[in-house]
C-alpha positions in Angstrom: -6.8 15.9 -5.7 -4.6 14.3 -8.6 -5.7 14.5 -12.1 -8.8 12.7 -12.7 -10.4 11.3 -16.0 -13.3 13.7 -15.7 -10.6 17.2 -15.5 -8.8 15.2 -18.5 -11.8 15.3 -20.5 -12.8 18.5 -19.3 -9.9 20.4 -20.5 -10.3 19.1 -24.0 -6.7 17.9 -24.1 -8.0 14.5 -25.7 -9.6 16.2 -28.4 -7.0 18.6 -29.1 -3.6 17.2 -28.9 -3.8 14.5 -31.2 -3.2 16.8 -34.3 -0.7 18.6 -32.5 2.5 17.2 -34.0 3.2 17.3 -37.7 4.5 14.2 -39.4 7.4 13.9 -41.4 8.2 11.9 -44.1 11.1 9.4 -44.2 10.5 8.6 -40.5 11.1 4.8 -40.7 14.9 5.7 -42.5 15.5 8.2 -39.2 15.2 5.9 -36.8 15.8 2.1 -38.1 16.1 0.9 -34.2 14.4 2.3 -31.4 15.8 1.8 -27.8 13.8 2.2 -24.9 14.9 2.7 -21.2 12.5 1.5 -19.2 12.9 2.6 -15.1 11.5 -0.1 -13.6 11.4 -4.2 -14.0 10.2 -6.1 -16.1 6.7 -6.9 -15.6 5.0 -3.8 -14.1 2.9 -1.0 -16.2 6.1 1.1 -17.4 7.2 -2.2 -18.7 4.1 -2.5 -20.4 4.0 0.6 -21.9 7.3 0.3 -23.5 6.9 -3.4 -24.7 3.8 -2.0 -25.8 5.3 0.9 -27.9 7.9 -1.8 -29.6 4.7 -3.8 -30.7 2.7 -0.5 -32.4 5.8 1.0 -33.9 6.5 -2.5 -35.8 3.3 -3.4 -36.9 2.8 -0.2 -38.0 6.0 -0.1 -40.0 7.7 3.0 -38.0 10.5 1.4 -36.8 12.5 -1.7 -37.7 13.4 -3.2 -34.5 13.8 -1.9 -30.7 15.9 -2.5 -28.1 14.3 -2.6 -24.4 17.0 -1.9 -21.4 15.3 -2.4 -17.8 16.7 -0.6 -15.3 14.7 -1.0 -11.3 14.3 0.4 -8.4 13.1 3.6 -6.6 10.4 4.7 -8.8 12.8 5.4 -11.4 14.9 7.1 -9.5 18.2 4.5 -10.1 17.4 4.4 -13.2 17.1 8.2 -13.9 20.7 9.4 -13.9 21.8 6.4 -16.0 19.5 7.5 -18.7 20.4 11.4 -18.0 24.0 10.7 -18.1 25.1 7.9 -19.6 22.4 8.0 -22.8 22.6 11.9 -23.1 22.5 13.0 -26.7 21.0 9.5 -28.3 18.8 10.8 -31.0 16.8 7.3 -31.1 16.2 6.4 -27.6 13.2 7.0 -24.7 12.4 6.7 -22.2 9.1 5.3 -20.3 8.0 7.3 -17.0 5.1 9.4 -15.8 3.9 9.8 -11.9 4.6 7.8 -10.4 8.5 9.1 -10.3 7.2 12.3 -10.2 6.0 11.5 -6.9 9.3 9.5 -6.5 12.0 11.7 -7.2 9.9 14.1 -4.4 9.4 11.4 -1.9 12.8 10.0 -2.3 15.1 13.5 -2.4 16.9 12.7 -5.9 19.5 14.5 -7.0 18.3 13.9 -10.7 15.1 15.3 -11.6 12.5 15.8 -15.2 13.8 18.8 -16.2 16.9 17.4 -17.1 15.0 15.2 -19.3 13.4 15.9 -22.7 9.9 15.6 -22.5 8.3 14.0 -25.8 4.9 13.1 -25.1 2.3 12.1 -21.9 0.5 8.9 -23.3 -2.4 7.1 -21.3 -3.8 7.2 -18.4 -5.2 4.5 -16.1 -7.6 4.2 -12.6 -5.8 2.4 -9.6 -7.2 -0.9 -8.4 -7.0 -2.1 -4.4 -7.4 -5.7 -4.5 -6.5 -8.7 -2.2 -5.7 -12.4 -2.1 -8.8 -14.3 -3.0 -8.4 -15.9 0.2 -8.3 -12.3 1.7 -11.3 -12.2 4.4 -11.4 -8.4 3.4 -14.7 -8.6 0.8 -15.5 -4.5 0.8 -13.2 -1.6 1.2 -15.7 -1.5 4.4 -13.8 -4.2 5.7 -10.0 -3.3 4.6 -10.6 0.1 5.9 -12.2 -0.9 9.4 -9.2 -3.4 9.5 -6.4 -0.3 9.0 -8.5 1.9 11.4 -8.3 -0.7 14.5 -4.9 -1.4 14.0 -2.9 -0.1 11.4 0.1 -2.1 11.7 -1.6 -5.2 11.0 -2.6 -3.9 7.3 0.3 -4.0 4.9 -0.1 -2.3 1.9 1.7 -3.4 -1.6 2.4 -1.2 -4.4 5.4 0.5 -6.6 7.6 2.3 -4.8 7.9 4.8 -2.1 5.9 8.3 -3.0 4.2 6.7 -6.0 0.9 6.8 -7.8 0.1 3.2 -5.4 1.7 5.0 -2.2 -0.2 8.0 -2.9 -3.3 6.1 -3.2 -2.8 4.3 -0.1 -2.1 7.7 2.4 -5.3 9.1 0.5 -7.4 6.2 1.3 -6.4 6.5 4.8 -6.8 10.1 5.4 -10.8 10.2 3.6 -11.8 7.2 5.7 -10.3 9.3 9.1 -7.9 7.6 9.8 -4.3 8.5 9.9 -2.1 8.3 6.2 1.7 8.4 8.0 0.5 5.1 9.8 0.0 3.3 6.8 2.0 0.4 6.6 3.0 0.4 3.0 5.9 -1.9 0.9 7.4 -0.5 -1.6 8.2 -3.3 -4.6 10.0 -1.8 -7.8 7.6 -3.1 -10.2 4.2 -4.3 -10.2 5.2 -8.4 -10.8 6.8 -8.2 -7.5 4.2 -6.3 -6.2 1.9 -9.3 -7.6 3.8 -11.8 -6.6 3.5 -10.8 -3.2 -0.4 -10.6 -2.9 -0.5 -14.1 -5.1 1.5 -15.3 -2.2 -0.1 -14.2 0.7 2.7 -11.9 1.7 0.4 -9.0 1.6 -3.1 -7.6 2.6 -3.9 -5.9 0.1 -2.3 -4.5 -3.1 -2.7 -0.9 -5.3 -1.8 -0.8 -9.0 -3.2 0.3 -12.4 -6.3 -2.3 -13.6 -3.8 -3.1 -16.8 -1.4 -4.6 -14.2 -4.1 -6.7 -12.0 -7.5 -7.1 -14.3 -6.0 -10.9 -15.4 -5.6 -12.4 -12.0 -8.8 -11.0 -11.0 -10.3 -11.9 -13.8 -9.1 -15.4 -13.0 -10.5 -15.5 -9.3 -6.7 -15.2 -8.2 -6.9 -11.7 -6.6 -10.2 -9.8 -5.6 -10.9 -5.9 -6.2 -12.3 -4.2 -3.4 -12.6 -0.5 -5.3 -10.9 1.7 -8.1 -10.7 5.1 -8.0 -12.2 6.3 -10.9 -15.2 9.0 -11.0 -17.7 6.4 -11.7 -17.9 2.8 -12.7 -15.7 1.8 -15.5 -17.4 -0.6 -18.8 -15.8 -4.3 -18.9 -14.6 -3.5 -14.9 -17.0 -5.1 -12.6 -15.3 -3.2 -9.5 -17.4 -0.3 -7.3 -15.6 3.0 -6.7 -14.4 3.7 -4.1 -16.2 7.0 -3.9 -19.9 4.3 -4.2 -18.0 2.8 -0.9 -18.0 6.2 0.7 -14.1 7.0 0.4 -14.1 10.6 -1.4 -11.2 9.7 -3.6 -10.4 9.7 -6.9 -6.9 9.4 -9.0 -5.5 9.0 -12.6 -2.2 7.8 -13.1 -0.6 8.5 -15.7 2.4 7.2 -18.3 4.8 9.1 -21.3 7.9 9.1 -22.7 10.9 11.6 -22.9 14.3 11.6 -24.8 17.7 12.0 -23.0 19.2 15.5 -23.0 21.5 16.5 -25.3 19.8 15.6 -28.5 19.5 18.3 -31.5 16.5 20.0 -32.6 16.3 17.6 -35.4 16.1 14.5 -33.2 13.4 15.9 -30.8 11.1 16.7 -33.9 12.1 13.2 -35.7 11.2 11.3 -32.2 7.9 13.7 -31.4 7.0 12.6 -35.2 7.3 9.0 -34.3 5.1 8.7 -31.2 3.0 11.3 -32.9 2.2 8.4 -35.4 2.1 5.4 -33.1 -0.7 7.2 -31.2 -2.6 7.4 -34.6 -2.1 4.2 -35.1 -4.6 1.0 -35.3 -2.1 -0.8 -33.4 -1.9 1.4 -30.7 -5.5 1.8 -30.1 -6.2 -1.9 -30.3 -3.3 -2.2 -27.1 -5.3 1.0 -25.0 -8.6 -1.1 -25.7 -6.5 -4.3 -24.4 -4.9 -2.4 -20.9 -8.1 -0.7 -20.5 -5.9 2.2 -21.3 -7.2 6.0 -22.0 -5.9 7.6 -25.0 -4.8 11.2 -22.7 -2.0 12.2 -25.4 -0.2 15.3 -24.8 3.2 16.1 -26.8 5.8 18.6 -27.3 6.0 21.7 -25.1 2.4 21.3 -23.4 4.4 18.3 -21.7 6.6 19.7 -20.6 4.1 22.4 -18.8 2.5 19.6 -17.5 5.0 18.0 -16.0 5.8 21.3 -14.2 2.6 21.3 -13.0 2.2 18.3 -11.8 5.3 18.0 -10.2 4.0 20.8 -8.0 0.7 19.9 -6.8 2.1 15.9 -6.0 4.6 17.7 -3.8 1.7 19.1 -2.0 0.3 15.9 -1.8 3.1 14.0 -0.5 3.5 17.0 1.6 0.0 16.5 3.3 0.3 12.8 3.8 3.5 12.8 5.3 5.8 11.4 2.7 7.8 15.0 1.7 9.1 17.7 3.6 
């Protein structure tokens, strides 16, 4: 099973990493303007994150101004050797990311992988939602999942792209409920506002994504939740578990940041310093309070063990259901 917010907490790495970078003085002089790659279109939770990040950092006086550069498709994985290549050695740039290209790069066979990246910091972490049109006749992941299991091909299944956090979600909802996860018939979008677009529009039965991404429209009676896969029910998020619905399954996305290669010793610790502040900031925890966002920060080399880790056990995953070899 993928991280869940119950192993998070368990682990202590909420309560320890916080004081784990030091901060420096002079930081708003070091980097005057931020730019931030973002992998994915506009629109979708990476999107969010780094709009997000612009927003702390300037109200809380770290950086002057920022310059976002959206790059789609693939779960990252266009975007990944632009930022590898092309912004290699940029002192004052990041990058947003986190499992979903993880799962990606696996699923997909990149050439361009993490490790060529420089792992800053892991920053939240956020419960997937399955939801539907509100004119869905699906009212219970009962429904959605007897649906699937009588004929598979007549349940399409929306989400980020192929071998993500949503795809993973899908294959593992199939598989607990018996039926079969390489049958699922998922579409792959390369951002969450297509993938919303799509359910708004009746294009789709059924749609997986982080609650940041969906919790409006539902909110407004536009798109129902059926279940989210957190370990028990979630304050301010009327929606059962899907575990409550008998589906043993449970997952935690998460999202970070990481620099392009190339960059000196003196730019990694400058950049670690800056998210190390934004995290610690009232901004920033007024915008995880907004998304519905948990605070799982993780910097510096501990990331980057992380991401070895977990690059592992979703391989195994994807593995299991089909979508690696």
């Amino acid at each position: 099973m993928l991280w869940s917010r119950r192993q998070v907490l368990a682990t202590g790495l909420l309560a320890s990493a916080s004081a784990a970078a030091p901060i420096r003085t002079g930081l708003a002089q070091a980097i005057e303007q931020l730019r931030i790659f973002v992998p994915a279109n506009p629109g979708g939770g990476w999107d969010q994150t780094g709009r997000s990040m612009e927003m702390a950092m300037k109200s809380a006086g770290l950086i002057k101004s920022a310059q976002i550069t959206n790059v789609g498709g693939a779960g990252g994985t266009v975007g990944l050797p632009q930022f590898i290549n092309q912004w290699k050695g940029q002192g004052n740039a990041l990058m947003v990311g986190g499992m979903v290209m993880v799962g990606a790069i696996i699923a997909n066979k990149a050439r361009n992988n993490l490790t060529e990246t420089t792992p800053i910091a892991r920053l939240t972490g956020e419960f997937q939602v399955v939801v539907v049109p509100a004119a869905s006749p699906f009212r219970s992941m009962a429904d959605l999942v007897a649906a699937f299991k009588a004929d598979p091909a007549k349940v399409s299944w929306a989400g980020g792209s192929a071998g993500g956090t949503d795809h993973i979600l899908a294959g593992m909802i199939a598989k607990a409920a018996g039926g079969d996860p390489r049958k699922v018939a998922y579409v792959a979008y390369s951002g969450g506002g297509p993938a919303q677009a799509a359910l708004l529009g009746n294009q789709v039965s059924c749609g997986i994504s982080g609650w940041g991404e969906f919790g409006e429209q539902v909110r407004a009676g536009k798109l129902r939740a059926l279940g989210i896969s957190a370990d028990k029910r979630q304050p301010g998020i009327d929606v059962p578990t899907l575990r409550e619905q008998g589906i043993d399954v449970e997952l935690f996305n998460w999202r970070g940041v990481f620099a392009p290669p190339g960059i000196s010793d003196a730019q990694r610790q400058s950049l670690l310093d800056l998210v190390d502040r934004m995290v610690k900031s009232p901004a920033w925890a007024e915008i995880l309070k907004r998304y519905d966002w948990t605070d799982i920060y993780l910097p510096g080399d501990r990331y980057r063990a992380y991401i070895a880790s977990e690059t592992e056990r979703i391989h195994a995953i994807l593995k299991d259901l089909g979508l690696a070899s």
